[in-house]
C-alpha positions in Angstrom: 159.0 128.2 213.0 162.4 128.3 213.8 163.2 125.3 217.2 160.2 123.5 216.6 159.5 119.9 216.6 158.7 119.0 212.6 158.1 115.8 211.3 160.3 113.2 211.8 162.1 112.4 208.8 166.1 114.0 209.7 169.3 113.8 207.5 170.7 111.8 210.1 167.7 108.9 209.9 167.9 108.9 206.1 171.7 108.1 206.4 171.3 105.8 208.8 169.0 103.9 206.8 171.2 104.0 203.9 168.4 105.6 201.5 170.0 108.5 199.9 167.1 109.3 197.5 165.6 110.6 201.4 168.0 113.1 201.8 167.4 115.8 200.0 163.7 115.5 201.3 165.1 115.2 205.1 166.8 118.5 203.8 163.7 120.3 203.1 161.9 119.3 206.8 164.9 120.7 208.8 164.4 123.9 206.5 160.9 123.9 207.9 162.8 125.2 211.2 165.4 126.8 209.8 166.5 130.3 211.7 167.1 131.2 207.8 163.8 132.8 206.6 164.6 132.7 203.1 165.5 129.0 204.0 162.1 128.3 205.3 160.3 130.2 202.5 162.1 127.9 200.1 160.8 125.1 202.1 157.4 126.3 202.2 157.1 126.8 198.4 158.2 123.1 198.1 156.2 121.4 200.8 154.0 119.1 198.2 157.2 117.6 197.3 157.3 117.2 201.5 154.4 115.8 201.5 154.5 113.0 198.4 157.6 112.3 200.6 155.2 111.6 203.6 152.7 110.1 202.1 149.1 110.9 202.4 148.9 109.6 206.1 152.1 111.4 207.7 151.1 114.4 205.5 147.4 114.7 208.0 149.1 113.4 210.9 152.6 115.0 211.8 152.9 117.6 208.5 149.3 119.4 209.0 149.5 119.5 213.0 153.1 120.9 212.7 152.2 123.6 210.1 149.0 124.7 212.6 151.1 124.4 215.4 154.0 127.0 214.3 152.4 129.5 212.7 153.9 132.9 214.0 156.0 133.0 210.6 156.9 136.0 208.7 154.8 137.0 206.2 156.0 135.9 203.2 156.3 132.4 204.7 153.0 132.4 205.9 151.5 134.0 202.6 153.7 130.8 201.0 151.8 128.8 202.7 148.4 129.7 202.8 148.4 129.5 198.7 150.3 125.7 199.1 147.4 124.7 201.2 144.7 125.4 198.9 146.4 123.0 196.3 146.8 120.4 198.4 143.8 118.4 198.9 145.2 115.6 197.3 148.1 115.4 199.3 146.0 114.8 201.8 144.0 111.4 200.6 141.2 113.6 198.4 138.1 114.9 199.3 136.9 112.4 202.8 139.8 114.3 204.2 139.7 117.8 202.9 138.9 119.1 206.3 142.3 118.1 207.6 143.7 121.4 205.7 140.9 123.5 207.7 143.0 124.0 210.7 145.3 126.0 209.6 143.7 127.6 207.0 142.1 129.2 209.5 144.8 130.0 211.7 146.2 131.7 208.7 142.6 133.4 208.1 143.1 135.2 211.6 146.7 136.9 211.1 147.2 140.9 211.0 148.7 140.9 207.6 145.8 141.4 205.0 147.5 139.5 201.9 148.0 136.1 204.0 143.9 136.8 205.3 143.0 137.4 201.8 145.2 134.3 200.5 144.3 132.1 203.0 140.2 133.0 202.4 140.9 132.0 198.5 142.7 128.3 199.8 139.1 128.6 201.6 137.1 128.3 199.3 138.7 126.6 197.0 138.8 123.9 199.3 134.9 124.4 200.0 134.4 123.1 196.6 136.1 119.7 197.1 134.1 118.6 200.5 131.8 116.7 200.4 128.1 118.1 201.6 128.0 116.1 204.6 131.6 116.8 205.3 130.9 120.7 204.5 128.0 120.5 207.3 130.0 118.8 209.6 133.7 120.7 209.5 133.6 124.3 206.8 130.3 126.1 208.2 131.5 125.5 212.1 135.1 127.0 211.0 132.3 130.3 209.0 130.8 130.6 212.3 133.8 130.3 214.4 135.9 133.1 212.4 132.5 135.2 212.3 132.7 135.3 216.2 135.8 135.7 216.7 137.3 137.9 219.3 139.6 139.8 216.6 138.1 141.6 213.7 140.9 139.6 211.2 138.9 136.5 211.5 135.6 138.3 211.2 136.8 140.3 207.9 138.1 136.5 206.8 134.8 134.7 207.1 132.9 138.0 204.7 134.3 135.5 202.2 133.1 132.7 202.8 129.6 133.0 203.8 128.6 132.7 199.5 130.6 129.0 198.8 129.1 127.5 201.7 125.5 128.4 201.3 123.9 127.0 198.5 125.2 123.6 199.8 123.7 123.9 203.3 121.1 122.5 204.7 117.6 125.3 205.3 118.4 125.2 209.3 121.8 126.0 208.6 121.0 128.3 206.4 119.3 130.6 208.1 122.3 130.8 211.0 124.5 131.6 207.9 122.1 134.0 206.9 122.1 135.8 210.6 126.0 135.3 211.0 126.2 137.7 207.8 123.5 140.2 209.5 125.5 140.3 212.8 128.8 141.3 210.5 127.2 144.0 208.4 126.1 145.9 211.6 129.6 145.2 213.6 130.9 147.4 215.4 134.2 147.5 213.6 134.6 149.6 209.9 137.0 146.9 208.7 134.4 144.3 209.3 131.6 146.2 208.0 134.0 147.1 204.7 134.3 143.4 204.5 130.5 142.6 204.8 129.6 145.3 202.2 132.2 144.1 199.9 130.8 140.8 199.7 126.9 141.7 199.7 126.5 141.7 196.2 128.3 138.2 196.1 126.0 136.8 198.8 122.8 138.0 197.6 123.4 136.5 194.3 123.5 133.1 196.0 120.0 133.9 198.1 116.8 132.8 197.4 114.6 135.5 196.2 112.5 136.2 199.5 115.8 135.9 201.2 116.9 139.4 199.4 114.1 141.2 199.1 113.6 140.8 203.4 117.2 140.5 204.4 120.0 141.5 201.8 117.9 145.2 200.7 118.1 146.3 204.5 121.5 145.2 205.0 122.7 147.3 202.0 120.0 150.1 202.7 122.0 150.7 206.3 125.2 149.6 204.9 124.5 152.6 202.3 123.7 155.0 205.1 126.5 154.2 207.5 128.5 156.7 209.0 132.2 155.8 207.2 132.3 157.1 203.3 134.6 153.9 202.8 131.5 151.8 203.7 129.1 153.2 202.0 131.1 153.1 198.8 131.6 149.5 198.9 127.4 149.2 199.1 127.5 150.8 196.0 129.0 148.1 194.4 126.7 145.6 195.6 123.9 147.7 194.4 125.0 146.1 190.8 124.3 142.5 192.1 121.2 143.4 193.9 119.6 145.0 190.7 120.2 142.8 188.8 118.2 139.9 191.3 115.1 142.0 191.5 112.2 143.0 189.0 111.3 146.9 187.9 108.7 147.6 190.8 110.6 146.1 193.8 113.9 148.0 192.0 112.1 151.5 192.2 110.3 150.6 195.8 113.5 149.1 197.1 117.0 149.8 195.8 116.5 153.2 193.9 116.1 156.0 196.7 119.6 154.6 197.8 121.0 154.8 194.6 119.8 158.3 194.3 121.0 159.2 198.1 124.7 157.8 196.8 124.7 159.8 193.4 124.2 162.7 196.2 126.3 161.4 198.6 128.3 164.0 201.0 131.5 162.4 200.3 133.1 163.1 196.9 134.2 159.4 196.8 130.6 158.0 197.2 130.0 159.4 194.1 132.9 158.3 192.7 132.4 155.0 193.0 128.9 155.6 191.3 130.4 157.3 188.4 132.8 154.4 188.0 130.1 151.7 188.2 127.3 154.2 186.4 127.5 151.5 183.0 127.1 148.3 184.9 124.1 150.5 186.9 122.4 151.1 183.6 122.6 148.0 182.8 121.2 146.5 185.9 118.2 148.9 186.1 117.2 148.7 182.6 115.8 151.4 180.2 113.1 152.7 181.7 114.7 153.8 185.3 117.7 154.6 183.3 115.9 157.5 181.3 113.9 158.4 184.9 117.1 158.2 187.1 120.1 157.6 185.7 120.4 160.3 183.4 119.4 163.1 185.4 122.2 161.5 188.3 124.7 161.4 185.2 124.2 165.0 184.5 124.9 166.3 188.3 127.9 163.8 188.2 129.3 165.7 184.9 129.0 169.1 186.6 129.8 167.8 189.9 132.4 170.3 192.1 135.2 167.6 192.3 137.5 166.7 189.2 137.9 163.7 190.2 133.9 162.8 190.0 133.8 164.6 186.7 136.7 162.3 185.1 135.0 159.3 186.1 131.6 160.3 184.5 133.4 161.8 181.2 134.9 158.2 181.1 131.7 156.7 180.6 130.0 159.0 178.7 130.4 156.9 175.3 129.2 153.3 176.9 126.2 155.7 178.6 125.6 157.0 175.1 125.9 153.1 173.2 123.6 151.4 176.1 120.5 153.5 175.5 117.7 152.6 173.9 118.0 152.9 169.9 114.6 154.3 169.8 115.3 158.4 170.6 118.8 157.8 172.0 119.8 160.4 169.2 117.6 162.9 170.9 118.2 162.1 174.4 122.1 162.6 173.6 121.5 165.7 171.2 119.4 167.3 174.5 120.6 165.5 177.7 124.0 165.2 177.3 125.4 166.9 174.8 125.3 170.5 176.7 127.2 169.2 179.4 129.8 168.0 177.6 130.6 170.9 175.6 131.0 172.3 179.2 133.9 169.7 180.2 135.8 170.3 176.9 136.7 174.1 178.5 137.2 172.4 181.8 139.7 174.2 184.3 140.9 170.5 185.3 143.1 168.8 182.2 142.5 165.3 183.9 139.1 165.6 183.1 139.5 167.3 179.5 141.9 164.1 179.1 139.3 161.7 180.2 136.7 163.2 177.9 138.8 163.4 174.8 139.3 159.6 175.2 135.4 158.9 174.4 134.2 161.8 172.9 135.2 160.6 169.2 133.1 157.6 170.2 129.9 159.4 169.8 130.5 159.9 165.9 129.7 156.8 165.4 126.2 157.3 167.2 125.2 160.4 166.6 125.6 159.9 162.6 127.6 162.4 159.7 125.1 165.0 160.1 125.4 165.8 163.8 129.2 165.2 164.1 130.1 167.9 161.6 127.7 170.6 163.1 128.1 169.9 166.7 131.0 167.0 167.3 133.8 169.1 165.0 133.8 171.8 166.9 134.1 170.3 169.7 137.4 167.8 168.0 139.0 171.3 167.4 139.0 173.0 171.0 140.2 169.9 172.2 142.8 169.6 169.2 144.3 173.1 170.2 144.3 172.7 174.2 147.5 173.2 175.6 147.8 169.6 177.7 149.2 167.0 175.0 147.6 164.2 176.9 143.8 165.4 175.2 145.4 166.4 171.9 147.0 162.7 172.0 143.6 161.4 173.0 142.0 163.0 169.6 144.6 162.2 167.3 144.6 158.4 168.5 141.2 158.2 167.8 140.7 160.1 164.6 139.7 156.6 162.9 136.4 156.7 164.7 135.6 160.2 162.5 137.2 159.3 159.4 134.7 155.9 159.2 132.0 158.4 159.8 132.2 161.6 158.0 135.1 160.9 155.1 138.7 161.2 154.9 137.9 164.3 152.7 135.8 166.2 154.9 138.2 165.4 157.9 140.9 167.1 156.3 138.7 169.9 155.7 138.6 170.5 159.6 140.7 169.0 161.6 143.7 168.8 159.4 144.2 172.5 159.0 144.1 172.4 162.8 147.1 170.1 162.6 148.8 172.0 160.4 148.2 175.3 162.0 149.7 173.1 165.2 152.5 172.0 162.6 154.0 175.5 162.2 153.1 177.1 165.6 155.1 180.1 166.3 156.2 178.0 170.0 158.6 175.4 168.5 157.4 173.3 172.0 153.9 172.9 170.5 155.5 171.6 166.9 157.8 169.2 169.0 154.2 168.2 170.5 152.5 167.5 166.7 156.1 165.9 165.4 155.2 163.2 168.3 151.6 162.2 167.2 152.5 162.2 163.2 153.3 158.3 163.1 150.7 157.7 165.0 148.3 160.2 162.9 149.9 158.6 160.1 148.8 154.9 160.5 144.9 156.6 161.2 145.1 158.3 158.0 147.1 155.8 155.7 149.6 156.3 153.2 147.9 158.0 150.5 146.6 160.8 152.5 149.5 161.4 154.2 151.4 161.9 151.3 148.8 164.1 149.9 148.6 165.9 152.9 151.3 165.6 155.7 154.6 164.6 153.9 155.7 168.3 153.3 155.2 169.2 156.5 157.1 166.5 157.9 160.0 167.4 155.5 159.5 171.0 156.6 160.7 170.2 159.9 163.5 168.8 159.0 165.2 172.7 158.0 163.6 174.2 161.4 165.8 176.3 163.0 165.5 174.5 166.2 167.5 171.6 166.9 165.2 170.1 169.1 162.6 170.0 165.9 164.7 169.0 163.6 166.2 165.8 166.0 162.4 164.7 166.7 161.8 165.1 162.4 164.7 162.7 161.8 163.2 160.2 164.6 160.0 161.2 163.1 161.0 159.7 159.8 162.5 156.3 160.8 158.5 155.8 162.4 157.2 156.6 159.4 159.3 154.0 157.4 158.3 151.5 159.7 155.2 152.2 158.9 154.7 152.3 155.6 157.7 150.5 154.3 160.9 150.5 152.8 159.5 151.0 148.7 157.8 153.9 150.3 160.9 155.5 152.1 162.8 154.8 148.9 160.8 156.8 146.1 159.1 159.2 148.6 161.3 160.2 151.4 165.2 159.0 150.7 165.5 161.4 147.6 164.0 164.3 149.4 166.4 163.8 152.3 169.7 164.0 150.0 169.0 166.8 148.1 169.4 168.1 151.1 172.9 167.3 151.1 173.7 170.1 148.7 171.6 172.7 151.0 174.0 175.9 151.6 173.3 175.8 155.3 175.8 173.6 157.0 173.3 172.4 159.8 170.5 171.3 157.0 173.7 169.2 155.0 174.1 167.7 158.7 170.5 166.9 159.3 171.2 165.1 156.4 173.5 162.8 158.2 171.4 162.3 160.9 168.3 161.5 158.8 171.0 158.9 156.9 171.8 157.3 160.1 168.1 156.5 161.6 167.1 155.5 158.1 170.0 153.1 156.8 168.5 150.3 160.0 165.1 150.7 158.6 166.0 150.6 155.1 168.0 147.7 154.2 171.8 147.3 153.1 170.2 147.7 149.2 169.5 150.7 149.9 172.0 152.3 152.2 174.8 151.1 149.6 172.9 152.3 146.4 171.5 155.5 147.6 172.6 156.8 150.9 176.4 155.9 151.2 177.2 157.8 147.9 176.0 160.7 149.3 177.8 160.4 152.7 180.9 159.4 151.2 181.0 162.6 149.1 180.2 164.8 152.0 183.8 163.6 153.6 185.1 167.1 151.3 182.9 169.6 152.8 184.4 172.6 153.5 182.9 172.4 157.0 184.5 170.4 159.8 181.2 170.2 161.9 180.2 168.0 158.6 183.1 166.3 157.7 183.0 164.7 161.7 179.8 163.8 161.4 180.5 162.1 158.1 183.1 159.8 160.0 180.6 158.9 162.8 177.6 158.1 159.9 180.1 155.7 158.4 180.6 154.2 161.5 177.0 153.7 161.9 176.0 152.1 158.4 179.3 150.4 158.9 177.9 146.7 160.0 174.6 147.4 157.5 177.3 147.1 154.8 178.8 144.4 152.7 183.1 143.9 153.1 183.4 145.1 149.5 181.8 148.1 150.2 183.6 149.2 153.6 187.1 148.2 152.6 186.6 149.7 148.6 185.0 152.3 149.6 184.8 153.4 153.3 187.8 152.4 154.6 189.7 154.9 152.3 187.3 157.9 152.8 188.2 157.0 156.8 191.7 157.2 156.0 191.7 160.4 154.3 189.3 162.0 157.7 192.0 160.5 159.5 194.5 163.2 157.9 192.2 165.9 158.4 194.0 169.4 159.8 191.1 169.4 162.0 191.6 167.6 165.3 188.0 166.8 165.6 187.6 165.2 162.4 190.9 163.6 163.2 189.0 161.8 166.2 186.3 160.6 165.2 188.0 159.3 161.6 190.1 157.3 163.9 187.3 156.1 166.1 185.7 154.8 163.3 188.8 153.0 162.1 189.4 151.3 165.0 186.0 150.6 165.7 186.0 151.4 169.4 183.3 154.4 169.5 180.7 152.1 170.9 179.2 152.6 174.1 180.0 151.0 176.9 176.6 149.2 177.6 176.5 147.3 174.2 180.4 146.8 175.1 179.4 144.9 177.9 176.8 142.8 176.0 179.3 141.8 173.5 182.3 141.4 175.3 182.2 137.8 176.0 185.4 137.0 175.3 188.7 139.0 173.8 187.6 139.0 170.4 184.3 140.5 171.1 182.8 136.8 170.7 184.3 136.2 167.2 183.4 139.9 166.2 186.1 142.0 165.2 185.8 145.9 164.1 184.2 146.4 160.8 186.9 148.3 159.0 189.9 146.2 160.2 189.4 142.2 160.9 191.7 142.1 163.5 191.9 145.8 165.3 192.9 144.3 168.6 195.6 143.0 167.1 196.9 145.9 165.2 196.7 148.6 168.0 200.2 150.4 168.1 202.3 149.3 170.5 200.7 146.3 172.0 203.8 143.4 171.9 202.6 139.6 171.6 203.2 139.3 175.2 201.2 141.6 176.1 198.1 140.7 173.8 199.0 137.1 175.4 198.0 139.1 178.8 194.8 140.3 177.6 193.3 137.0 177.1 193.5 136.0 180.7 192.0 139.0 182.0 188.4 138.5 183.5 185.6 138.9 180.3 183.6 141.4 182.1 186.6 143.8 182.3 187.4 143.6 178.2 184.8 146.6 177.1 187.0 149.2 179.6 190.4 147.5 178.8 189.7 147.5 175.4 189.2 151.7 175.3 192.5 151.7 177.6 194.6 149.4 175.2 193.9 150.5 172.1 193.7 154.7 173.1 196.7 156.8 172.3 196.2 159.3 174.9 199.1 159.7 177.1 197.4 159.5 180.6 196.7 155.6 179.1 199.5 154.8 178.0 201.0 155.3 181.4 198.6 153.0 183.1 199.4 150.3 180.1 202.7 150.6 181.0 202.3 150.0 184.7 199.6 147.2 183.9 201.8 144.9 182.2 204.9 146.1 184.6 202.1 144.3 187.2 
């Protein structure tokens, strides 16, 4: 748009004139031809405010013509404007004059760039709506026609959309020209055009009268069906949901079912695809009786079809296939039909498919009744509860609700549960971190009784695994849990459990102790961190192992802010003090981190930092730490306050550390 002649409101005229409220608006215009393209896009996205500006009459006179006039934009402007325009019909004086925003619409409906075609085609019609039927006649079904014969296939594609809001409000002559417009697309010579036709065939017939499909639109989509380009004939399969749904059970099996059978069949693995995705709304369309004929036999070649993909798409809608048949013998027809072929997909080779069928198959509990899920549905809840791809175990356990409403939380934990727990305490400690992952989640299906009954040893079990890994993901494990059920549950069930471990002779269990402490003080509460978990820690600060003692000083430092002052300066601060004076370096460190409070990390440093004093926050042990660091004269804490706030959480590490490296650089900082 850039040296173009825009309307003529300038910065220059609005001074002259002495109106400053004009200016920002004579701002905006020049922006229009800005060399800036980020300029003009801001423009763009503001060019109602333009047009109030103008008023209605400027707006269709100078505004419109100059927008039609300059439109070899980039894309984004141009996709900016194409979704203005559809909003600004009453910008424009209302509906007499709705076909002033036509123009260029449809100059905008003919660019390369598909998102500005497709945005422009939804201004379209939209603005269909709001003409008038004589103004409709007279201005929107010339501009169908032109784009339908236009040169490029762009504007051809465009008008696909259209043909279905201009329609029902044309006259019968013009009707029938709209009707052979549409014909001369869906045989075009172009793919893109013929994609565009078939993907709006469903949407046109459902605006047809009667005879109209049954003469015009069911050989349109019967060639459409058959056309040489798989990405065609896909996109008639879609419309063969709309066109069912029009016609009655005898023309359905004279006219649209041998298609539908030559697509289930289709050559092209993503012909049939599309028919597996689409196979519910099908069924529905058809109705029962074609369905048992047709449908289910199509299903059954689409389960044990040779591509995974196909198969994955069909095992997706085997539960709404199952729910939409008849209730009269739809046990049977499931118990014989379909059944078998899902017991083959469960040993699939392909695990997106086992995935995709694990995500229903729980479903059919529900349908099939008690009786028929423990003898035939169980088995099939096991293999797919022991295969090795955690997406399809996930897949069972997340729906394990469906079976416990139907047979019993009893007999559940009769058969799948041992398979759990077999899982639980698998010899690969890569399958237990697998079941540690699902608990919470297996959890909330089974509720709190149940899991106590059941699960809770186990889950306290892998807390003394001998793999670290195991016993990281238990403590996680744990502080899901307490969200879950509560803190009164964590408190009599799981906190006592987890500090008697504090007196275990192996050192690593007494530190899993820690960690547990640590994940479940946040989730707990200050009541019971105080009462129950700080004792514990705080006696732990005399262990006779370093590895613990450390860890006891970084704990603190993490119930630190769930505590009350009394608490940390009675009782923490002088446990802290004593680590501090530990023989062994390590527990030295981290005594002294926790002190000063500066082992935080340097992300939730930056959040904080908003100011010197970490935004009125000082550390939790000592009220002023920044003030107290070692060797930091007034002057020089004088200095600190004028430094820039986003550098405080790294000159905060380098001015209160007492390595020597940093000490140096202090030195030449406040030398600087």
């Amino acid at each position: 748009m850039a040296g173009a002649a825009g309307p003529g409101i300038g910065p220059g005229a609005a001074g002259g004139d002495g109106d400053d409220s004009l200016y920002p608006i004579a701002v905006l215009i020049d922006e229009l031809r800005n060399e800036d393209v980020q300029l003009r896009l801001n423009s763009i996205k503001k060019l109602s405010t333009i047009a109030l500006a103008l008023g209605v009459e400027r707006t269709r006179t100078e505004l419109l013509p100059f927008l039609t006039d300059t439109i070899y934009d980039e894309d984004e402007v141009l996709l900016a404007l194409a979704e203005q325009l559809g909003n600004f019909t009453g910008l424009v004086g209302g509906p007499d004059f709705a076909h002033c925003l036509l123009p260029p619409l449809e100059s905008l409906a003919t660019v390369e760039e598909t998102v500005v075609r497709d945005k422009a085609v939804e201004s379209l019609r939209q603005i269909s709506q709001e003409h008038t039927p004589v103004a409709l006649e007279a201005h929107f079904v010339p501009l169908v026609k032109r784009l339908a014969s236009g040169d490029w296939f762009t504007s051809r594609t465009s008008a696909c959309g259209l043909f279905s809001v201009c329609y029902p409000r044309a006259s019968n002559a013009l009707k029938a020209e709209i009707r052979q417009c549409f014909r001369s697309l869906c045989t075009d010579d172009t793919p893109m055009v013929r994609r565009a036709a078939a993907s709006k065939l469903g949407e046109f017939a459902k605006v047809l009268e009667l005879d109209s499909v049954k003469s015009e639109i069911v050989p349109l989509f019967t060639n459409l069906a058959s056309d040489e380009q798989d990405s065609v004939r896909l996109l008639a399969v879609e419309a063969c949901v709309s066109i069912a749904q029009l016609l009655s059970q005898d023309d359905l099996e004279a006219l649209v079912m041998p298609t539908l059978r030559q697509a289930a069949e289709d050559k092209s693995w993503r012909v049939r695809y599309m028919v597996a995705d689409k196979f519910s709304e099908l069924q529905k369309a058809v109705g029962p009786k074609i369905t048992l004929s047709d449908l289910i036999p199509a299903f059954q070649n689409l389960l044990k079809d040779c591509e995974a993909e196909v198969r994955a798409a069909a095992a997706h809608k085997v539960k709404e296939l199952c729910e939409n048949l008849p209730i009269e013998g739809r046990e049977t027809i499931i118990m014989n039909q379909i059944l078998p072929y899902i017991k083959e997909l469960v040993s699939d080779t392909n695990q997106h498919v086992k995935s995709a069928l694990a995500s229903v198959i729980m479903g059919l509990s529900t349908i099939l009744g008690k009786e028929n899920t423990i003898e035939h549905l169980l088995p099939l809840f096991l293999a797919q509860l022991k295969d090795e791809c955690p997406e399809v175990r996930l897949n069972i356990i997340s729906n394990l609700d469906c079976v416990n409403e139907v047979i019993g939380i009893r007999q559940l934990s009769q058969s799948l549960l041992p398979a759990i727990v077999e899982l639980a305490e698998d010899a690969k400690w890569r399958v237990r971190l697998a079941i540690i992952e699902y608990m919470p989640l297996l959890a909330g299906q089974l509720g709190v009784e149940f899991f106590d009954e059941k699960l809770n040893s186990l889950c306290m079990a892998w807390l003394v695994d001998h793999v670290y890994a195991i016993r990281e993901a238990a403590t996680s494990n744990l502080m899901k849990l307490v969200q879950k059920f509560g803190t009164e549950w964590a408190q009599n069930t799981i906190v006592p459990k987890v500090l008697v471990m504090a007196n275990d002779p192996n050192y690593l269990h007494r530190m899993t102790t820690l960690f547990c402490i640590n994940a479940l003080s946040e989730a707990c509460g200050q009541e019971i961190t105080t009462k129950q978990m700080l004792p514990i820690v705080l006696k732990m600060a005399g262990d006779q192992v370093a590895n613990v003692r450390f860890n006891v000083a970084k704990s603190l430092q993490k119930i630190g802010p769930i505590l009350d002052t009394e608490a940390l300066q009675e009782e923490v601060k002088p446990v802290l003090q004593k680590l501090g004076q530990d023989e062994d370096m390590d527990v030295k460190y981290f005594a002294q981190e926790a002190i000063s409070g500066t082992c935080v990390s340097a992300a939730r440093k930056y959040q904080r930092h908003t100011c010197p004093t970490r935004n009125g926050r000082t550390s939790a042990f000592f009220p002023k730490a920044e003030t107290n660091t070692p060797g930091l004269k007034k002057e020089h804490k004088q200095k600190i306050k004028k430094v820039p706030h986003i550098l405080h959480f790294l000159l905060n590490e380098i001015f209160t550390s007492r390595s020597s490296h940093q000490s140096l650089f202090r030195g030449a900082w406040f030398t600087k």
